[in-house]
C-alpha positions as CSV (number, residue, x, y, z in Angstrom):
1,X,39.5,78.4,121.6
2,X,39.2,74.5,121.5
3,X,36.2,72.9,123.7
4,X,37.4,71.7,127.4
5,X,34.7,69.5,128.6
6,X,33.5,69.2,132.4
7,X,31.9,66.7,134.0
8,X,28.7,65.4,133.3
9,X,27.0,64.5,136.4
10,X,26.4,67.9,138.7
11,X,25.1,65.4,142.1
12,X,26.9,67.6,145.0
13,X,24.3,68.8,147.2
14,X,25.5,72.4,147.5
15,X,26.2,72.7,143.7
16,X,22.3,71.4,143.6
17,X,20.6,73.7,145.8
18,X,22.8,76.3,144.6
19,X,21.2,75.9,141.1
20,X,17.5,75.1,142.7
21,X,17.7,78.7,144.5
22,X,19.7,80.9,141.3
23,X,17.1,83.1,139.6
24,X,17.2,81.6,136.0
25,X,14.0,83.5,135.1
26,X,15.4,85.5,131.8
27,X,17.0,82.8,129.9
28,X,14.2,79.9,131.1
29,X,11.1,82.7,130.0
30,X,13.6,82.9,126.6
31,X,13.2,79.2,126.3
32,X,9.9,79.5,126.6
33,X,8.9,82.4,124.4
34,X,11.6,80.7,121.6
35,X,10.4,77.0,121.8
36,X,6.5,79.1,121.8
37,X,7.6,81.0,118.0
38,X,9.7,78.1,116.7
39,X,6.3,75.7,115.9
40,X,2.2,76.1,115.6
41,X,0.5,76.7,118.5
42,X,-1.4,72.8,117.9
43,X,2.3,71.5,117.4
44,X,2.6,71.1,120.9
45,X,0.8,68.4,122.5
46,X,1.0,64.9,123.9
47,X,4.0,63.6,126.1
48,X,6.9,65.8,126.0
49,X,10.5,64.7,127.0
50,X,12.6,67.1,128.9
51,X,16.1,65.5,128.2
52,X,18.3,66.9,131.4
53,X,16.1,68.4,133.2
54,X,18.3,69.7,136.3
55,X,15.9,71.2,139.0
56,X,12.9,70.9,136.6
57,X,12.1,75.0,136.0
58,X,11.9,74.3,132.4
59,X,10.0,71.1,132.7
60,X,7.3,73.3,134.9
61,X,7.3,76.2,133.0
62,X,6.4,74.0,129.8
63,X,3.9,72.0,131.9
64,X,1.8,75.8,132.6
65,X,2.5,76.9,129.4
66,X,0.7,74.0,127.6
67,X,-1.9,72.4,129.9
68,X,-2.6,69.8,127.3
69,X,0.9,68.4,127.6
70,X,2.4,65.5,130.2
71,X,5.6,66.5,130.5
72,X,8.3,64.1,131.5
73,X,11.7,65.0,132.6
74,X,15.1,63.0,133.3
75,X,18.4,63.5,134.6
76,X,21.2,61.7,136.2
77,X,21.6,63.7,139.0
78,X,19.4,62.6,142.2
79,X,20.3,66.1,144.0
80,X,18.7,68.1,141.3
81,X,15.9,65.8,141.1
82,X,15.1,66.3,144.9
83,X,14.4,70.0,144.2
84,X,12.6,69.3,141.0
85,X,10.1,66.9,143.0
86,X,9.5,69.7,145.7
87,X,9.2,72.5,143.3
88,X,5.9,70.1,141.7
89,X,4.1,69.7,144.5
90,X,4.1,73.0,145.1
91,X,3.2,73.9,142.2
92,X,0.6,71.0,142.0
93,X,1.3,69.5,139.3
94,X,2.1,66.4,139.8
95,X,-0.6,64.8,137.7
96,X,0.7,66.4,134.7
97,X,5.1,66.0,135.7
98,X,7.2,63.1,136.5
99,X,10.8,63.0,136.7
100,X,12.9,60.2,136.0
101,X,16.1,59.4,137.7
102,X,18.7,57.9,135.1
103,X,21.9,58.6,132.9
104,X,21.4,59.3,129.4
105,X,21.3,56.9,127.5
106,X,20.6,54.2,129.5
107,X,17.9,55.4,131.4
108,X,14.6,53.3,131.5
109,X,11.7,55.9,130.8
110,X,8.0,55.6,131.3
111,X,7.3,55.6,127.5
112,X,9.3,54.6,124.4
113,X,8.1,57.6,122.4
114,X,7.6,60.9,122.6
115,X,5.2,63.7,121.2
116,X,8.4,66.4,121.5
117,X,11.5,66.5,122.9
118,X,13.0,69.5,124.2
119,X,16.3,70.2,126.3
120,X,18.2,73.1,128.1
121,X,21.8,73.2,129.1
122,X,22.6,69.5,128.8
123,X,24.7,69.4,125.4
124,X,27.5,71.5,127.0
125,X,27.7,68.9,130.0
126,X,28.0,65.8,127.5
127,X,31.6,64.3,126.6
128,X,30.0,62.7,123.8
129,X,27.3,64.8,122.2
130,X,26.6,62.0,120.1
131,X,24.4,60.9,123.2
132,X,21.7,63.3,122.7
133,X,21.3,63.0,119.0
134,X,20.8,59.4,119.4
135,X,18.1,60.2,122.3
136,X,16.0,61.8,119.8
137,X,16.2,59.3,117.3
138,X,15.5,56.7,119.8
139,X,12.8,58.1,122.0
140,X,10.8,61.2,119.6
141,X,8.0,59.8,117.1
142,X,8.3,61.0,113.8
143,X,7.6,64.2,112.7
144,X,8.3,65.4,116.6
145,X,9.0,68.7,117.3
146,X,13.0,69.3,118.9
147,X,13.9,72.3,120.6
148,X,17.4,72.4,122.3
149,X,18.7,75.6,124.0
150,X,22.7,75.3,124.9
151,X,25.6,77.5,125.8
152,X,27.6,78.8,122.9
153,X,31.1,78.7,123.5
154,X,33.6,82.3,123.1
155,X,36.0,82.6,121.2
156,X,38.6,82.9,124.4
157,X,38.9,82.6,127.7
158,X,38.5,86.1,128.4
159,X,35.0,86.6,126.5
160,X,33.8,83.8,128.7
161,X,35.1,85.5,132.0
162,X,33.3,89.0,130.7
163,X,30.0,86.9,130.4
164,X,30.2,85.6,133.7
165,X,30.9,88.9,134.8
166,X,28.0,90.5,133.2
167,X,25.7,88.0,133.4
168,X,26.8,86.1,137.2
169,X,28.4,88.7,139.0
170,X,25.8,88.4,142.1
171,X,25.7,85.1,141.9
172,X,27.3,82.5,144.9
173,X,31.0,81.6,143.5
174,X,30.3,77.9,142.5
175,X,27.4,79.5,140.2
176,X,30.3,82.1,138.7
177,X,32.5,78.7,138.5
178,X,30.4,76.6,136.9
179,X,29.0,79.6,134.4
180,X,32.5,79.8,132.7
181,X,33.6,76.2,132.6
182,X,30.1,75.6,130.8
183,X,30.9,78.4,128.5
184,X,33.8,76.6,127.8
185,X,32.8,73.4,127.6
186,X,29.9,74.2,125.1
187,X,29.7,73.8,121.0
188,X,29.6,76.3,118.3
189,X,27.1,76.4,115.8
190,X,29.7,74.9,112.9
191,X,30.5,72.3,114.9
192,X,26.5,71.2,116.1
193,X,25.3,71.6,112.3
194,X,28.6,68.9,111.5
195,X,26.8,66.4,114.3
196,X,23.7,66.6,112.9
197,X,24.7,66.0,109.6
198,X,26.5,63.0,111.1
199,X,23.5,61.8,112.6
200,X,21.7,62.2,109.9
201,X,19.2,65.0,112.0
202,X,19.5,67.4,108.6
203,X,15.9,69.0,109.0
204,X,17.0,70.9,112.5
205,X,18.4,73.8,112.1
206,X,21.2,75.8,114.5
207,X,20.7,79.5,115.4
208,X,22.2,82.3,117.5
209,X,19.6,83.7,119.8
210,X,21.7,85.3,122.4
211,X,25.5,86.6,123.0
212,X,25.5,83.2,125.1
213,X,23.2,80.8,123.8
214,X,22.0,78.6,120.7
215,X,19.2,77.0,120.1
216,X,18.4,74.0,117.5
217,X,15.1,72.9,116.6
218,X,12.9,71.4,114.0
219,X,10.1,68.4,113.3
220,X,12.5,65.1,114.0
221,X,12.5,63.2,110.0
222,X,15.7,61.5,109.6
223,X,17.9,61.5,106.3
C-alpha cells in the first residue's frame, strides 16, 4: 500500500480537545518505558526537545520521569498547545516545561541546541520527512540522544481499519478518523532506514516495537 499523506497542521478546536481528553496512557507509558531502556540512566539530562509535541502528555511525562531535565516542547498547532499549557499548571511544572508555538522548521526556539531530542507521532503528519531529520541536525548537540516513536503503516487498507477497530473502537469518530488516515499516512521501517541514510543520520537505528508503531533512536554523530 503506497503512503497517502494528511495534513500537517491538526489546529481545529474539536479535533484538539478531542485529542487533549483521549486516554493515550498505553502507547505514551510505552514511550516512556522504551526511550527509559534505549540509553543509560545518566544519558538523559539537560534541555530536551519534544519535536511535535501536540497536547504535551509526552512532554510531561518526560518532565516527571527525569526531574533533572527542562523539557521544551513545540508544535504548530495553537489548539493543542492551549491544552498543553493547562495540563502544566496543573501539574505544576511550569518551571521545568515550556512550549513553543511554531511550524517546523521555521520555528524560533529558546535554545539553539539541545541535550536530547525526542518525538511522538509527528513523522506520519510530515509531507516532507526530510523536515525532521534536518531538525535534529540543526537543533541536537553532538553525541545527543534521539528517540522517535511513529505509526507504522499496514500493508492495506483493511489491516489499518482492523487496528482502528481494535485499538479505537470506543473512541469519538474524529479519533477513529484520524487513527486510520495516520496509519496510512505513516513510513515503514525500509523506507525511514533509506532517509536516514540520506541524511546521513546512519548511527540511529529503526525497530518494530508494536503491531502499530516504530521507533528510531540512537546518540545523534553525523556520517
Amino acid at each position: 500500500m503506497e503512503r497517502i499523506p494528511e495534513p500537517e497542521l491538526m489546529d481545529d478546536e474539536t479535533q484538539a480537545r478531542a485529542y487533549a481528553e483521549a486516554d493515550f496512557s498505553e502507547p505514551n507509558s510505552r514511550f516512556i518505558e522504551l526511550l527509559r531502556g534505549a540509553f543509560p540512566s545518566d544519558a538523559l539530562s539537560g534541555y530536551v526537545l519534544d519535536l511535535g509535541c501536540g497536547p504535551g502528555d509526552i512532554t510531561l511525562r518526560v518532565a516527571r520521569a527525569w526531574p533533572s531535565c527542562i523539557v521544551h516542547g513545540v508544535d504548530g498547532a495553537a489548539a493543542m498547545l492551549h491544552y498543553g499549557q493547562r495540563a502544566v499548571s496543573e501539574a505544576g511544572l511550569k518551571a521545568r516545561v515550556k512550549f513553543v508555538h511554531g511550524r517546523l522548521p521555521a520555528v524560533r526556539l529558546p535554545r539553539e541546541q539541545y541535550d536530547v531530542l525526542i518525538s511522538n507521532s509527528l513523522l506520519h503528519h510530515l509531507l516532507e520527512p526530510a523536515i525532521l531529520w534536518d531538525c535534529l541536525k540543526r537543533y541536537g548537540v553532538r553525541g545527543a540522544p534521539v528517540f522517535i516513536m511513529d505509526l507504522r503503516r499496514p500493508a492495506a487498507r483493511s489491516e489499518a481499519a482492523a487496528l482502528v477497530d481494535q485499538y479505537a473502537a470506543e473512541e469519538p469518530e474524529i479519533l477513529q478518523r484520524d487513527f486510520f488516515n495516520s496509519l496510512l499516512a505513516a513510513f515503514k521501517p525500509d523506507e525511514l532506514q533509506e532517509q536516514l541514510a540520506q541524511a546521513g543520520l546512519n548511527s540511529l537505528e529503526v525497530a518494530v516495537v508494536s503491531d502499530r508503531h516504530l521507533a528510531i533512536s540512537g546518540f545523534l554523530t553525523l556520517s
